[in-house]
Phi, psi and omega in degrees: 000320206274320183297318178300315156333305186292323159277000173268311165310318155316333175303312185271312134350309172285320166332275175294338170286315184303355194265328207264302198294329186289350220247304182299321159311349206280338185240335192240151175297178155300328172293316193281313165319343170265332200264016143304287191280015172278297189299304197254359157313301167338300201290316197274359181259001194292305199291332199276319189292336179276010158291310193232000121011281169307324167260034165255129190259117176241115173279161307201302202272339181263342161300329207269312163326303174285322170287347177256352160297321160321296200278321163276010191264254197289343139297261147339296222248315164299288199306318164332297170297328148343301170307312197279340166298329181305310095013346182186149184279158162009278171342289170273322187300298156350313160307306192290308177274012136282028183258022175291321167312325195281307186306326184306310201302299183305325204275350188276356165261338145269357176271303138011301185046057190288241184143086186270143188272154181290317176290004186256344175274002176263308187294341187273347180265344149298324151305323171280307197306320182288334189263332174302290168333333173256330187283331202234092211272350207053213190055144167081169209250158193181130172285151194295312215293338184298310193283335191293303179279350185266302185310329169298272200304345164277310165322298153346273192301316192297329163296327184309305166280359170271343174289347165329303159331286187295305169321330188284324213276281167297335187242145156307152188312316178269003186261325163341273186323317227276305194306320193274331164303295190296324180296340187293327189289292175335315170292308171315337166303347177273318182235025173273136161338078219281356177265017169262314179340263197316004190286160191279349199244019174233310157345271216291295188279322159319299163319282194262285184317292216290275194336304196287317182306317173287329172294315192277332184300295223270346182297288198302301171305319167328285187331294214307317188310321182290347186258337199237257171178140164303346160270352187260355189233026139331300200286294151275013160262004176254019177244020155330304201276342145317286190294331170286352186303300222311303182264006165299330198296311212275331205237286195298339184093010178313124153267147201287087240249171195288330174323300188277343177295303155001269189324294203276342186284320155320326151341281178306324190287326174264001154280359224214349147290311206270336198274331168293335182306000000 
């Protein structure tokens, strides 16, 4: 119970980094907006990783493990979504690249050899049909190559969490985080814009909100995985894009149209499926 809680809270949270990141983006590339919110995610996870750290042992297999959990999480596996919004509207990238809880739940009976219950594989295809039903609205013209790239970064993040597991198991939760951050910032540090750094609304909304929001959704997801497994809490923490309709609904004055009302009661049905377990 408590892991699902800990991944709907991550939910909501990355929920609200998307509103702070769109607010950040607004003047700057994606590269420099990420590597803002990157930079001081980094930053809110140092004290907690330097506590524990000095009694941390990272062996030869598990460094090599944490650099490619880095590199398909927050590499790959974003700019791949980047791309594909550049290429194909919402509508499709979106969808496409939330069929990633499904790679988890199947690939996790083979990297694993994990024994998945029929209801956690039914609640990971009700979370996309509900982010499909509010998102994928069709219309409009799009390259194939959109879908091509939404489909990359979800296959992508899903081996990233599924290394989650192995990592959780031997290293602490912040030294996890902290490590996978900082190589991501190393990378990011390569395309970020350097006549960008300084702008003030990507400092502030990318930055400082979108960091801490990104530092507490993966603190809290770390957690549930580390109490549980990544296939069994995949699933509400991959229901962000339902809480960011909710809350453009809440904070913009959107109205709540039968799509997203849909949408979230197919939610409710698949917390509620994984809660039987």
């Amino acid at each position: 119970m408590i892991e699902i809680l800990l991944a709907l809270t991550a939910a909501v949270c990355w929920a609200l980094n998307g509103v702070a990141y769109r607010k950040g983006v607004a003047e700057v590339s994606v590269f420099t907006a990420n590597f803002h919110r990157t930079l001081f995610a980094t930053l809110f996870f140092l004290p907690l990783a330097l506590i524990d750290l000095p009694r941390t042992v990272i062996d030869f297999n598990t460094a090599i493990v944490l650099v490619i959990s880095a590199i398909l999480s927050f590499y790959i596996g974003d700019l791949s979504y980047f791309a594909a919004l550049k290429r194909a509207p919402v509508s499709v990238a979106l969808p496409a690249a939330s069929t990633y809880p499904i790679y988890v739940v199947l690939f996790s009976t083979v990297i694993y050899g994990a024994r998945i219950q029929p209801n956690t594989l039914l609640s990971a295809l009700l979370v996309f049909l509900a982010v499909y039903i509010i998102y994928g609205r069709g219309g409009g013209d799009f390259r194939s190559s959109g879908l091509f790239f939404a489909l990359l970064a979800a296959f992508s993040w899903s081996l990233a969490i599924l290394t989650l597991d192995f990592l959780t198991d031997r290293l602490p939760v912040s030294v996890v985080a902290f490590t996978r951050m900082l190589l991501c910032l190393i990378l990011l540090s390569f395309t970020a814009k350097r006549d960008e750094i300084v702008k003030k609304d990507s400092i502030i909304y990318a930055g400082v909100f979108g960091g801490f929001l990104s530092f507490s959704g993966v603190a809290v997801f770390l957690t549930a995985i580390k109490l549980s497994s990544s296939w069994s809490v995949v699933q509400p923490s991959a229901t962000s894009p339902v809480f960011s309709a909710i809350f453009g609904s809440l904070l913009l004055k959107e109205k709540i149209d039968f799509r997203l009302a849909a949408g979230i009661c197919i939610i409710v049905i698949s917390i509620f499926l994984l809660l039987l377990q």
